[in-house]
C-alpha positions as CSV (number, residue, x, y, z in Angstrom):
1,X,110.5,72.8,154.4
2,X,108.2,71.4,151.2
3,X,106.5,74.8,151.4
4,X,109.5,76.3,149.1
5,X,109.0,76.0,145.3
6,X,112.4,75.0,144.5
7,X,113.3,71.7,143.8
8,X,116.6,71.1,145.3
9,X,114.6,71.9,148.8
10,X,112.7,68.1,147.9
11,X,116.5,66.7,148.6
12,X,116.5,67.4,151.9
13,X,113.3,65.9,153.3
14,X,114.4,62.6,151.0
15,X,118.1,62.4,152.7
16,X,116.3,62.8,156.1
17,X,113.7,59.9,155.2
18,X,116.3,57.8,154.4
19,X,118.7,58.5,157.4
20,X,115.7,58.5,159.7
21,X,113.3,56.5,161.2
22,X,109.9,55.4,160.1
23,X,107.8,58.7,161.2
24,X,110.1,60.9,159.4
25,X,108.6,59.0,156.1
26,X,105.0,59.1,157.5
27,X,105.3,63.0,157.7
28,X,106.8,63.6,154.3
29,X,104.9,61.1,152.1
30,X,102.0,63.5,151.7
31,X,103.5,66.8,151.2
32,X,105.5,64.5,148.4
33,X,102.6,63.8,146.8
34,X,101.2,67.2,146.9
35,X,104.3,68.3,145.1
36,X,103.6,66.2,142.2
37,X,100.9,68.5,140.7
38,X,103.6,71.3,141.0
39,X,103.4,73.2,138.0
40,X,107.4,73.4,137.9
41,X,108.6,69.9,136.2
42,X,111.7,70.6,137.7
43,X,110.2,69.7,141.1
44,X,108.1,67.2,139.8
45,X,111.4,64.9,138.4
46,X,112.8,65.7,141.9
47,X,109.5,64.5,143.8
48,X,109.7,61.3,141.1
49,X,113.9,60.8,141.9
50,X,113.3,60.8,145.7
51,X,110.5,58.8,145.5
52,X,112.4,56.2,143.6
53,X,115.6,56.4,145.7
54,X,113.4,55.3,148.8
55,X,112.0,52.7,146.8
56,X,115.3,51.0,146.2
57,X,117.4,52.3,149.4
58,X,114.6,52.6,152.3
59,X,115.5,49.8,154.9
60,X,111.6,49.9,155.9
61,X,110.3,50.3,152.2
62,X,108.7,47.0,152.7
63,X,106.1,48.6,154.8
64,X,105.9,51.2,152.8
65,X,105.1,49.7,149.2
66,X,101.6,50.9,149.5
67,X,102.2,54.7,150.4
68,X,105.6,55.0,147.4
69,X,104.0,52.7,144.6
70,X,101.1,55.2,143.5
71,X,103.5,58.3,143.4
72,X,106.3,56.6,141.2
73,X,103.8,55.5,138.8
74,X,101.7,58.8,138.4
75,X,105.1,60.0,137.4
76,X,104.6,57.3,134.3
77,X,102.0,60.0,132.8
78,X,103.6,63.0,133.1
79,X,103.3,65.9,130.9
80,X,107.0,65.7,130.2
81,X,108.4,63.0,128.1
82,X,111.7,63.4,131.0
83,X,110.0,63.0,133.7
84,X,107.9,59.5,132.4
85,X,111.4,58.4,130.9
86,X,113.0,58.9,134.4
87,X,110.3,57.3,136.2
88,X,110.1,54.0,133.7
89,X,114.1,53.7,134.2
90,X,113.6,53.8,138.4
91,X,110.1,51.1,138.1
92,X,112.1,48.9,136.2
93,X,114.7,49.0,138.6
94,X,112.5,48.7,141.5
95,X,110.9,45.7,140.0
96,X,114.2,43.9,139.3
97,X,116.0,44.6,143.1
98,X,112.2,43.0,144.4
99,X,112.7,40.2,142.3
100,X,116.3,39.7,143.2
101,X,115.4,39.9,146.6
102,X,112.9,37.5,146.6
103,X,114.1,35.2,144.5
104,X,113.1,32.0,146.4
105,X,109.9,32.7,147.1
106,X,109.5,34.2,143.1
107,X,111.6,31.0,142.3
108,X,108.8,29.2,141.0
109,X,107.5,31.9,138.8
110,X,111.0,32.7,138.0
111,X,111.3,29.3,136.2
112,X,108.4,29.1,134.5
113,X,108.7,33.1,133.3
114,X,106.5,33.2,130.1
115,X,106.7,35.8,127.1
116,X,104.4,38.3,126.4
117,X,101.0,37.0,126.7
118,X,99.4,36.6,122.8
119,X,96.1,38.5,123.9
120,X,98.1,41.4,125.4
121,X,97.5,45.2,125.3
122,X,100.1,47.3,123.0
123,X,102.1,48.4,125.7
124,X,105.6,47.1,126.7
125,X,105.2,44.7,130.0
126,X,106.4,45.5,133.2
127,X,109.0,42.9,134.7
128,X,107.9,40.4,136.9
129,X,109.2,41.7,140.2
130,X,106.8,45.2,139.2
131,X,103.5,42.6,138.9
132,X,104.5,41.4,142.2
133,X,104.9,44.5,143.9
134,X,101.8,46.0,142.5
135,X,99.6,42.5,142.8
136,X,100.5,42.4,146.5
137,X,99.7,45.3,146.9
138,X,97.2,46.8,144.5
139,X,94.0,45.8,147.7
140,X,95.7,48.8,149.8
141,X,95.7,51.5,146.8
142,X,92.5,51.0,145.0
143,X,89.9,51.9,148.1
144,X,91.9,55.1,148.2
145,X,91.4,55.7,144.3
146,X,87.9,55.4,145.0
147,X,87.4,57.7,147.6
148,X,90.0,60.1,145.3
149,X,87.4,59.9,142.5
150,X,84.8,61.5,144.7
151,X,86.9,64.5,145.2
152,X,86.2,68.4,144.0
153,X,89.6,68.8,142.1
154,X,89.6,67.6,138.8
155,X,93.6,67.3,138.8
156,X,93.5,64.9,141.4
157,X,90.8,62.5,140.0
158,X,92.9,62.9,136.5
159,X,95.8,61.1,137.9
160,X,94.0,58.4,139.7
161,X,92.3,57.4,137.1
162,X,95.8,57.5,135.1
163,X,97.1,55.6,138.0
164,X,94.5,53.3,137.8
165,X,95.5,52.8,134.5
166,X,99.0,51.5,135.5
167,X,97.5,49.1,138.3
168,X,96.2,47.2,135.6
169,X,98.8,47.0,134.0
170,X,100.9,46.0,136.4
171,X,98.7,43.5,138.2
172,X,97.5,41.7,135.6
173,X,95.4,38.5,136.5
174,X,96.3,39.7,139.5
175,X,93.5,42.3,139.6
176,X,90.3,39.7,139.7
177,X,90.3,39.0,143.5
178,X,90.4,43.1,143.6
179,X,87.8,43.4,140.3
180,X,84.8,44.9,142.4
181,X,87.0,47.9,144.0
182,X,88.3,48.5,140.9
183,X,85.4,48.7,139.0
184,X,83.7,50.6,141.7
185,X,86.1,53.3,141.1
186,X,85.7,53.3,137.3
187,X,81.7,53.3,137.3
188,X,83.0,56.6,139.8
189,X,85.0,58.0,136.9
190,X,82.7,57.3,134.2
191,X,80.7,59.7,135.1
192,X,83.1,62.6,135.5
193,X,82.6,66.1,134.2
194,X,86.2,66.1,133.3
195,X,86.5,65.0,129.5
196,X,90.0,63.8,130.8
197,X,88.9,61.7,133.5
198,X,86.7,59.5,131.1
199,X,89.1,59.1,128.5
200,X,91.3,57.5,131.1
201,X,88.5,55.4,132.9
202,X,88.0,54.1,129.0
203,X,91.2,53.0,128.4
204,X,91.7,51.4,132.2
205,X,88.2,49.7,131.1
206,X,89.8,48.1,128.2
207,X,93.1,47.5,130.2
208,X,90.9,45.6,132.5
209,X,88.8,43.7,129.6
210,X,92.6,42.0,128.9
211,X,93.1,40.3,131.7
212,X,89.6,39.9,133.3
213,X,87.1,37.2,132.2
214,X,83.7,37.8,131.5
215,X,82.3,35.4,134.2
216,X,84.3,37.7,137.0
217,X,83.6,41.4,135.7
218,X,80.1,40.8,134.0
219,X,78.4,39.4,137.9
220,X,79.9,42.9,138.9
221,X,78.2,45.6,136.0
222,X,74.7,43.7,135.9
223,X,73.2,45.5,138.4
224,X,74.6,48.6,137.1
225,X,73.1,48.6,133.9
226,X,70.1,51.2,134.3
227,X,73.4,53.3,134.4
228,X,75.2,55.2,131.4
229,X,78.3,55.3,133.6
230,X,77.9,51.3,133.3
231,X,77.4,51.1,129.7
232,X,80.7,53.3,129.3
233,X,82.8,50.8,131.3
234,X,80.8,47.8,129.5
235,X,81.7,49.0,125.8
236,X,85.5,49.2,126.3
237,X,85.8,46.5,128.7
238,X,84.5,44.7,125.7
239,X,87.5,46.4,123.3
240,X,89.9,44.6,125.6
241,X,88.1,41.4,125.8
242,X,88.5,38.2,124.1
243,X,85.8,36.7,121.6
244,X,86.4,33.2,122.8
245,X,85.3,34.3,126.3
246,X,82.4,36.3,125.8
247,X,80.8,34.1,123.0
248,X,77.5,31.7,124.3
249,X,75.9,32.5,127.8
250,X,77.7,35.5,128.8
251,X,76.7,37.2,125.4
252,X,73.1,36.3,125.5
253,X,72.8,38.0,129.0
254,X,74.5,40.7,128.4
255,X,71.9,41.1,125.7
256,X,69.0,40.3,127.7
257,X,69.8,43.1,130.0
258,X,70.2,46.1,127.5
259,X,67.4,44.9,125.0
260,X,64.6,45.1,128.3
261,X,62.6,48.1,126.7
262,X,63.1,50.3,129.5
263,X,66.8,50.4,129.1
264,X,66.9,50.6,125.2
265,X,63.8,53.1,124.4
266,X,65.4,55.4,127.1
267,X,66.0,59.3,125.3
268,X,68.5,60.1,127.8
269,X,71.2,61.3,125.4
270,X,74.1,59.6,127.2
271,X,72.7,56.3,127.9
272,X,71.7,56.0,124.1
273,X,75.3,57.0,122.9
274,X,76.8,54.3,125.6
275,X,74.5,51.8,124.8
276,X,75.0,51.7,121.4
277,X,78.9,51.9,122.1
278,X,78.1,48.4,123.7
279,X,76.4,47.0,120.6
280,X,79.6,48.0,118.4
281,X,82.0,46.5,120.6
282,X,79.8,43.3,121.1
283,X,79.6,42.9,116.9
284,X,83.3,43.9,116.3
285,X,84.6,41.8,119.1
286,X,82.0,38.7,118.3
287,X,82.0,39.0,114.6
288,X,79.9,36.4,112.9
289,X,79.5,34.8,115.9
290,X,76.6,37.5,116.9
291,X,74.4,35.8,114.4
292,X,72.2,33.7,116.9
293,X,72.1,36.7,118.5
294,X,71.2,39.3,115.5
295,X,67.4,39.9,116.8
296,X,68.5,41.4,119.6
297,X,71.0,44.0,118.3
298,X,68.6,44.6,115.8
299,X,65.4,45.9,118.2
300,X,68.0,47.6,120.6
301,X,70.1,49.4,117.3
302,X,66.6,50.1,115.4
303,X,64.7,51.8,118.6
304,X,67.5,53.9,119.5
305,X,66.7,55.0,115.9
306,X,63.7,55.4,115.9
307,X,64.0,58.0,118.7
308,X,67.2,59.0,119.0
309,X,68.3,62.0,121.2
310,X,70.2,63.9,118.2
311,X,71.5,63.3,114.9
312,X,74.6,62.2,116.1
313,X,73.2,59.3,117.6
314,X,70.5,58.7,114.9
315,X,73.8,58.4,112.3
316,X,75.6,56.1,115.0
317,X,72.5,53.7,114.8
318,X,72.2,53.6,111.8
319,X,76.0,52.7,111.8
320,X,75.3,49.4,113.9
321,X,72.4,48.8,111.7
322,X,74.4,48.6,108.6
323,X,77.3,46.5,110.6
324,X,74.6,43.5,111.6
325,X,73.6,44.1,107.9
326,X,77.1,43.2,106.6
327,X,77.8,40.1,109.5
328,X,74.4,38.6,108.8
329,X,75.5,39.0,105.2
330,X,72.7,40.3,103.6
331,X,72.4,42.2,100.5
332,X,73.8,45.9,100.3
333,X,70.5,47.7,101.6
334,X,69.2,47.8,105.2
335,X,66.1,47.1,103.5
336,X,67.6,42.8,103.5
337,X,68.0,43.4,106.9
338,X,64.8,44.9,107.9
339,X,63.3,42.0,106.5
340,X,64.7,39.1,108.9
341,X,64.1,41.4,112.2
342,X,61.1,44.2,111.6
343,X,58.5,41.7,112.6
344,X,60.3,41.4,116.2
345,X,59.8,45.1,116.0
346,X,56.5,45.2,114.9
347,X,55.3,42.6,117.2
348,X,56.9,44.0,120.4
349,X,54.8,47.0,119.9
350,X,51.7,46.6,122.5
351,X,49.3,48.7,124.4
352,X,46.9,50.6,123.8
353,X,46.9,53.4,121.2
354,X,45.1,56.0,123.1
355,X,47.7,56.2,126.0
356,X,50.3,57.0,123.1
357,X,51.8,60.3,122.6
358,X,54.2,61.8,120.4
359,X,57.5,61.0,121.8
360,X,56.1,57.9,122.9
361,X,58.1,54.7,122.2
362,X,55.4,52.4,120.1
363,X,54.5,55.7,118.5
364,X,58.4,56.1,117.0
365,X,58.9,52.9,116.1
366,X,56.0,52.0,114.3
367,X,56.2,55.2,112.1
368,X,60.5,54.5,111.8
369,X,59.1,51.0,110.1
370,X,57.1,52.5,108.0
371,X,59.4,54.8,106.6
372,X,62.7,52.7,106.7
373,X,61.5,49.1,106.2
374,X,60.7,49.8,102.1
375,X,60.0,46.2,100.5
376,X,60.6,44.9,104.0
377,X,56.9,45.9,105.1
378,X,55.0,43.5,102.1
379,X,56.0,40.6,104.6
380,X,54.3,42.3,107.8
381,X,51.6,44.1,106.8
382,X,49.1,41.7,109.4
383,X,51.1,43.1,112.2
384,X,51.0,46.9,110.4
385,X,47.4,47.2,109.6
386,X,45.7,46.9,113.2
387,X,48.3,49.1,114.8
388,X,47.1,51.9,111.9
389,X,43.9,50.8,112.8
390,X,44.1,51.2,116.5
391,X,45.9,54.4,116.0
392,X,44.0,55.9,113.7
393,X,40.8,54.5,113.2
394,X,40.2,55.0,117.0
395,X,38.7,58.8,118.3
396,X,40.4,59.2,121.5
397,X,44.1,58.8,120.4
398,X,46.3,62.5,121.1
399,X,45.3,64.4,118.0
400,X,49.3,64.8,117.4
401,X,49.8,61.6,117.6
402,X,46.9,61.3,114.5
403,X,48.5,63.9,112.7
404,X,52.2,62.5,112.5
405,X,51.2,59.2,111.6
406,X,48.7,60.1,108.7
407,X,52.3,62.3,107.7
408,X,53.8,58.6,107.8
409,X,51.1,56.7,106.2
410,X,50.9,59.3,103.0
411,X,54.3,58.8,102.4
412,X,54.3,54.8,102.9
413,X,50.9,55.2,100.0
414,X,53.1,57.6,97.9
415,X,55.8,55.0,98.0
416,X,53.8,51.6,97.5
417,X,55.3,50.5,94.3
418,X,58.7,50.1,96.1
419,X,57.0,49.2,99.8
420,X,54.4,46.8,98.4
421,X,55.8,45.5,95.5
422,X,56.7,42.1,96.9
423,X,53.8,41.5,98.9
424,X,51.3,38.8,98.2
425,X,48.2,40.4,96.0
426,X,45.2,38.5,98.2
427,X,47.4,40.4,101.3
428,X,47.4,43.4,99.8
429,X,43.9,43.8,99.0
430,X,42.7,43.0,102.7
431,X,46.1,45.6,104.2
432,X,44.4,48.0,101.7
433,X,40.6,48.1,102.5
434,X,41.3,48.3,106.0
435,X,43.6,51.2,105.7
436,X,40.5,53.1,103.3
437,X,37.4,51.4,105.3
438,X,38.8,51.7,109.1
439,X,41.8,54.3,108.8
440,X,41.0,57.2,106.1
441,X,37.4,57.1,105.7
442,X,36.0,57.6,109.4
443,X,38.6,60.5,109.7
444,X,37.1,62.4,106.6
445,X,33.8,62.5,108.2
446,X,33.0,66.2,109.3
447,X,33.0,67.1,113.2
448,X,33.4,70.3,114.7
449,X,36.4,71.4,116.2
450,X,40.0,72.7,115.2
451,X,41.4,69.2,115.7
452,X,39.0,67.3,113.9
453,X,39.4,70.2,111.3
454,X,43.3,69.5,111.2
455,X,43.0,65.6,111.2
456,X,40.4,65.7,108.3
457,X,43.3,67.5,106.4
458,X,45.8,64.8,107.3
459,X,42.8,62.2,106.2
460,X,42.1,63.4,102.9
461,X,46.1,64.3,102.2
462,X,46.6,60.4,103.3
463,X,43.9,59.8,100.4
464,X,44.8,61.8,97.8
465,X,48.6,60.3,98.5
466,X,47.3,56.8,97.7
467,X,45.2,57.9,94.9
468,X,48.3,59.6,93.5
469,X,49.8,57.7,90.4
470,X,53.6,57.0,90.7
471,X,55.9,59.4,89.0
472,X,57.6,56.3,87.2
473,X,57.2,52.8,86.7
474,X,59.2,51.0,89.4
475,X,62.2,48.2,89.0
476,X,61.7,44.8,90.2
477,X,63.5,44.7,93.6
478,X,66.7,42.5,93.4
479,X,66.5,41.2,97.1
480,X,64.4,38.2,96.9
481,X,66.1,36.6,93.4
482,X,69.6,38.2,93.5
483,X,68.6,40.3,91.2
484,X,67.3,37.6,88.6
485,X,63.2,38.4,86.8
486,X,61.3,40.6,84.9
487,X,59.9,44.2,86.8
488,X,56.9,43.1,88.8
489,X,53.4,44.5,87.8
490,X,52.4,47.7,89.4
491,X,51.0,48.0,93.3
492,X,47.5,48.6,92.0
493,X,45.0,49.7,94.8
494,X,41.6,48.7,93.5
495,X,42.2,45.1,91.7
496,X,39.0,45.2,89.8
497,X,36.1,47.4,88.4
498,X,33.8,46.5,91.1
499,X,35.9,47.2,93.8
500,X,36.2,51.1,92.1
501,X,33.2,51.3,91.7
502,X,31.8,51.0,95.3
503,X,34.8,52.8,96.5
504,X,33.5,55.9,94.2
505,X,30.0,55.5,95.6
506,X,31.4,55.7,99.1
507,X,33.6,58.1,98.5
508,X,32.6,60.9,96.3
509,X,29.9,62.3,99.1
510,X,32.2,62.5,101.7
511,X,34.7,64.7,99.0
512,X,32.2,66.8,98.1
513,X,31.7,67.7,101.3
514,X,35.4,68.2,101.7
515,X,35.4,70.4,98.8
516,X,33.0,73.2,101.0
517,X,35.4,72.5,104.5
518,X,36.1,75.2,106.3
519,X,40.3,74.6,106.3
520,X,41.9,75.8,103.0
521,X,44.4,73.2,103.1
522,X,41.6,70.7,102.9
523,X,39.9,72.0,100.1
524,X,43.2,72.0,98.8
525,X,44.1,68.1,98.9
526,X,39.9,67.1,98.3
527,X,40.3,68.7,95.0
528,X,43.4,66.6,93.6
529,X,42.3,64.0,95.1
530,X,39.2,64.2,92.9
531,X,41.6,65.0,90.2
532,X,43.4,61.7,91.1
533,X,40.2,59.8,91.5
534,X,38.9,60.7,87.6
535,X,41.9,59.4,85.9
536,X,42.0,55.9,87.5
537,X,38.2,55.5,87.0
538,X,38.4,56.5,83.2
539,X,41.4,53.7,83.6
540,X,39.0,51.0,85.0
541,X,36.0,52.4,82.7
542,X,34.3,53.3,85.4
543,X,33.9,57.3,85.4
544,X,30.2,57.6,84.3
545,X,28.4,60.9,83.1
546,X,26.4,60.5,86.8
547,X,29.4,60.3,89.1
548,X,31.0,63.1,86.9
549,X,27.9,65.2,87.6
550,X,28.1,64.8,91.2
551,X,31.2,65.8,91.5
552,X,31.9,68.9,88.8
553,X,29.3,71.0,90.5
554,X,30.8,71.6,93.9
555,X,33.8,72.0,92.3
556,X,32.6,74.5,89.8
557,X,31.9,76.7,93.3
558,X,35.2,76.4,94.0
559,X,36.4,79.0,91.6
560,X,35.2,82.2,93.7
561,X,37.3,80.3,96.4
562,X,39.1,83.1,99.0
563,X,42.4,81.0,98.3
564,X,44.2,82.1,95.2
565,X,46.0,78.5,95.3
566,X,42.4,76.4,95.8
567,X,40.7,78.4,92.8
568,X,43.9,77.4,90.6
569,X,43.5,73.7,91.6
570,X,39.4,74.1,91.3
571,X,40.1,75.0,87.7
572,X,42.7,72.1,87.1
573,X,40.2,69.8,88.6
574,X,37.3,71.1,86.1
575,X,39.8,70.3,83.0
576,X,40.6,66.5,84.7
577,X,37.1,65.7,85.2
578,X,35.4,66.7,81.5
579,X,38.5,65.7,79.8
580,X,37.7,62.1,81.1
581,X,34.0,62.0,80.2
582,X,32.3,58.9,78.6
583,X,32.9,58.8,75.4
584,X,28.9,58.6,74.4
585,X,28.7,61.7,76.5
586,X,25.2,63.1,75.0
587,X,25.3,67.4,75.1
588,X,21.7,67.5,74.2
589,X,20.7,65.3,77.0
590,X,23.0,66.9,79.5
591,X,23.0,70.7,77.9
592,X,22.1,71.5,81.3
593,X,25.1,71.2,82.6
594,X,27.4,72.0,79.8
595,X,25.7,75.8,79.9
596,X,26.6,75.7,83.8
597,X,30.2,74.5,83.0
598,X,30.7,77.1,80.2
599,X,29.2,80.0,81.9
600,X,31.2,79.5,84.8
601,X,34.4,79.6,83.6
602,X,33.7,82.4,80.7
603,X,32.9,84.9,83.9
604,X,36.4,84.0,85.6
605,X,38.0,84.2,82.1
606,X,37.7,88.3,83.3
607,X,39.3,87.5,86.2
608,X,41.4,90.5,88.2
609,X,44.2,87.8,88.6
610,X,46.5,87.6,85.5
611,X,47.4,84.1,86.3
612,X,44.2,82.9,86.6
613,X,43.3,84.2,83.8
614,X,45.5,82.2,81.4
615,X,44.9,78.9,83.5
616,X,40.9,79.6,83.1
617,X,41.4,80.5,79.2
618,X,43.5,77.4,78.5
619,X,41.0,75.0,80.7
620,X,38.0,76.5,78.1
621,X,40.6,75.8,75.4
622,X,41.2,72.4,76.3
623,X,37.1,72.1,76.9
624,X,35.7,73.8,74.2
625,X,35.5,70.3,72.4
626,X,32.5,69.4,74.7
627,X,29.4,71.5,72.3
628,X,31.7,73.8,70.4
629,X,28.7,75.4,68.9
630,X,27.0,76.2,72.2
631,X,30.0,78.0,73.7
632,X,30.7,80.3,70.4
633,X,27.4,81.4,71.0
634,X,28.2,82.2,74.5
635,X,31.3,83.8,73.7
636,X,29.5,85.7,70.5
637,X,26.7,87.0,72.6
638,X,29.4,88.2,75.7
639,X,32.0,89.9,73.9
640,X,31.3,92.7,74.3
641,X,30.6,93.0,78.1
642,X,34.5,91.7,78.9
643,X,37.6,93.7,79.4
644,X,39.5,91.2,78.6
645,X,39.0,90.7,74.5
646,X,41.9,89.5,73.7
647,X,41.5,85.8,75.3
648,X,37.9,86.1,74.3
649,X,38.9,86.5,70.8
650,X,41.3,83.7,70.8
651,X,38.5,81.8,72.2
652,X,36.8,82.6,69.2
653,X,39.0,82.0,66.7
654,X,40.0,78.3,68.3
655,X,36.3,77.1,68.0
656,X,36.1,78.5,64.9
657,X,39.0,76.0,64.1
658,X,37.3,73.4,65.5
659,X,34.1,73.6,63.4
660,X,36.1,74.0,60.4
């Protein structure tokens, strides 16, 4: 008979049920509940109306409770707004003929009836003959929810989870001696494919957080927690909780269990989402209360940073981070906050550096501390500088993993007047010779090979980074003295004359050498480097007419480079190093290499490259104060033999100025 689509047809089978006797239900319950993913909502109301009439006239609906409650309360999320009205107006009823039919045994609870609950989802309460109904029952309907949510029909699973939802509800306090079946079913529905089916395992999650303590459901999801599907229930379980409940032990283990690296540096995508979905809810539900526990939702916020799965879940981290930044009420930078927890960071960082790789876990955190921590580093630099020095200062470590944090270590040096500027001098000095003594200077030493070719090139960039002067004088940082003091000094990286001076004599080989590599890019970053390196010894009065002639010379060679852009910088590099010579600078004693100087560049100042050209003609224009006399001769006796006249002429007309 069910097998017909129309509705009045769903009459017949109810009159009969209600007329008959006890197997006439058992062989129409199920085609019932078949109808009620009927796509006509005509039949749908009908299923919902017969439903309800055996609910309240059935004499053997007592037996029954079981088999009718799920169907009349999937009709409570229907699709159509009728159809739920319908179905509230007949579970209302139900509830309040069970309660007047019971009233003796429910005379107790009857008496003693309290209001709505303060802690109390926003949903309107079911009467107290409904709880009962569903409480006393709710052990029979759940095992079958389970085994729905394991089925191959997404309808299906939608409205047991949606039923689910309702259980809840209904049972109340009642739902603890039942708490592992039911979340059983949701860790089943967590997981779902169907967008639908985890939007209502969420909300039955927090429905469940309301009216279940901590010390019944948290027992139940420990195990569970190398799961995402876990996390998921965890986080809004959490949303429904209350504070009181969760604060002291319970929050400390729940901690505990997600902070164990190998659930936090995970890079599964939906386990790092999740997990930081937990962290939220713990701070908004705890509040300031999280405080003894900051460290922890620090490390587990900060190494889902550092290697998060996408940007999505990078900019949710960074979301938490700024949250514990705001309860711990520090000051309106991460940067305050980085400097109570990095050092847990830091520190938890082990192993050795040659099993690293590049999507290793110690690799990304150590260089997302470097880049994020700013001021924040001044304090740790005794755990920063041996991990630099294992990683790069050691030869087996993966090449890559060389290469990225050389990357990270240039851009910490090209930002030390902000990352340094409130560490302790005496500290800085020893962070700073180990980083040019064990970490830069072993790596600019020439090997063969293509990977010692590229890591050279990272070297010497590092270098010429931390050689670089800052673009602007930096202000004092406000953190430490609420803003209160004058701008600190500068980061300076040599803190005396002598310590330049052996530094050059170390140095200037090994960039000479550099200077001649092989790799353009090299050549590229030896050369400002040198550039970088003249100005702050002619700052300490250090650059002397013998370490300018060891290093003009190679450079001078570097003008017939093949690479437009390294015979550009070999000519700005020229210009930086005679500009800065000693002020008793003797041409008659070192005529020698004034001729070499001035020869080179006038036979490049014909150069086939326009551009060249004018960078070459204003280097001998910004030289020609060096023996004025000797390159008028030169230019005098060469005219001639040049295409290009008109720069020689200038030439000649701007030393003539000068002997004016």
């Amino acid at each position: 008979m069910l097998e017909f689509r129309g509705h009045r047809i769903i009459q017949w089978p109810g009159a009969i049920v209600l007329a008959g006797a006890a197997k006439c239900f058992e062989l129409s319950i199920t085609p019932m509940a078949e109808k009620l993913f009927d796509e006509n909502a005509q039949v749908r109301m009908q299923v919902t109306l017969e439903v309800g009439n055996w609910m309240l006239n059935l004499r053997d609906r007592y037996s029954f409770w079981h088999r009718m409650i799920p169907l009349l309360l999937t009709s409570l999320s229907d699709v159509m707004a009728d159809i739920r009205a319908t179905a509230t107006k007949l579970w209302d009823d139900v509830g309040l003929q069970f309660l007047e039919e019971n009233e003796e045994d429910l005379k107790k609870r009857t008496d003693f009836l309290m209001d709505v609950p303060t802690h109390y989802p926003d949903i309107k309460r079911p009467n107290l003959g409904c709880r009962q109904l569903v409480q006393r029952n709710i052990g029979k309907i759940v095992p079958a929810i389970q085994r729905e949510m394991d089925g191959w029909q997404a309808d299906p699973r939608l409205r047991v989870s949606q039923l689910l939802c309702w259980l809840i509800v209904c049972a109340e306090e009642g739902s603890t001696q039942h708490a592992a079946a039911i979340i059983t079913a949701l860790l089943r529905g967590a997981k779902d494919d169907d967008e639908r089916v985890v939007l209502e395992v969420k909300r039955a999650s927090k429905l469940l957080g309301y009216f279940i303590t901590p010390d019944i459901w948290w027992p139940l999801l420990e195990p569970e927690m190398d799961s995402w599907g876990a996390l998921l229930v965890l986080a809004n379980i959490l949303k429904g909780s209350q504070a009181e409940h969760l604060q002291g032990k319970v929050l400390q283990n729940i901690l505990k269990e997600i902070v164990d690296p190998d659930r936090c540096q995970t890079r599964k995508p939906k386990y790092q989402g999740n997990l930081l979905h937990v962290v939220e809810a713990l701070m908004d539900l705890c509040g300031e209360a999280c405080r003894p526990c900051a460290r922890e939702l620090f490390i587990i916020s900060f190494t889902v940073y550092a290697m998060p799965a996408d940007d999505k879940i990078a900019f949710m981290a960074l979301s938490n981070l700024d949250k514990l930044r705001a309860l711990e009420g520090c000051a309106r930078t991460l940067t305050s906050l980085y400097s109570r927890h990095i050092g847990s960071v830091l520190s938890s960082i082990t192993g050795d550096a040659r099993t690293w790789t590049l999507l290793n876990a110690e690799s990304c955190l150590l260089q997302c501390a470097l880049l994020n921590a700013g001021s924040a580093m001044g304090d740790q630099l005794h755990l920063i500088a041996p991990l630099l020095n294992d990683c790069l200062g050691t030869r087996d470590v993966d090449p890559e993993v060389k290469l990225k944090m050389f990357t990270t270590l240039s851009t910490v040096m090209m930002n030390r007047q902000t990352n340094f500027i409130s560490c302790e001098k005496d500290k800085l000095q020893v962070f700073l010779k180990i980083i040019i003594d064990d970490v830069i200077k072993p790596n600019l030493v020439w090997s063969p090979g293509r990977t010692a070719e590229a890591i050279r090139t990272a070297a010497v960039a590092c270098l010429c980074a931390a050689l670089q002067p800052p673009a602007a004088p930096v202000a004092a940082s406000a953190e430490r003295d609420n803003g209160a003091g004058d701008a600190p000094d500068q980061v300076k990286l040599f803190p005396d004359k002598e310590t330049l001076e052996k530094f050059l004599d170390e140095m200037i080989p090994l960039l000479t050498g550099l200077v001649d590599d092989n790799a353009a890019l090299t050549r590229q970053y030896a050369l400002r480097t040198i550039s970088h390196l003249a100005v702050l010894a002619e700052q300490m009065g250090c650059f002397t007419s013998e370490r300018l002639h060891k290093l003009y010379y190679p450079v001078l060679k570097r003008l017939d480079d093949s690479s437009d852009k390294v015979r550009s910088l070999a000519v700005g590099c020229v210009r930086a190093l005679f500009e800065r010579r000693p002020l008793l600078y003797d041409t008659v004693t070192f005529g020698a290499h004034i001729d070499a100087l001035y020869s080179a560049m006038l036979v490049h100042l014909d150069d086939s490259d326009d551009d060249f050209r004018k960078e070459m003609l204003d280097a001998l224009l910004g030289l020609s104060d060096i023996d004025s006399k000797l390159l008028e001769k030169k230019v005098k006796a060469n005219i001639h033999l040049y295409r290009n006249k008109a720069a020689f002429e200038r030439l000649a007309s701007h030393i003539a100025v000068l002997r004016i």
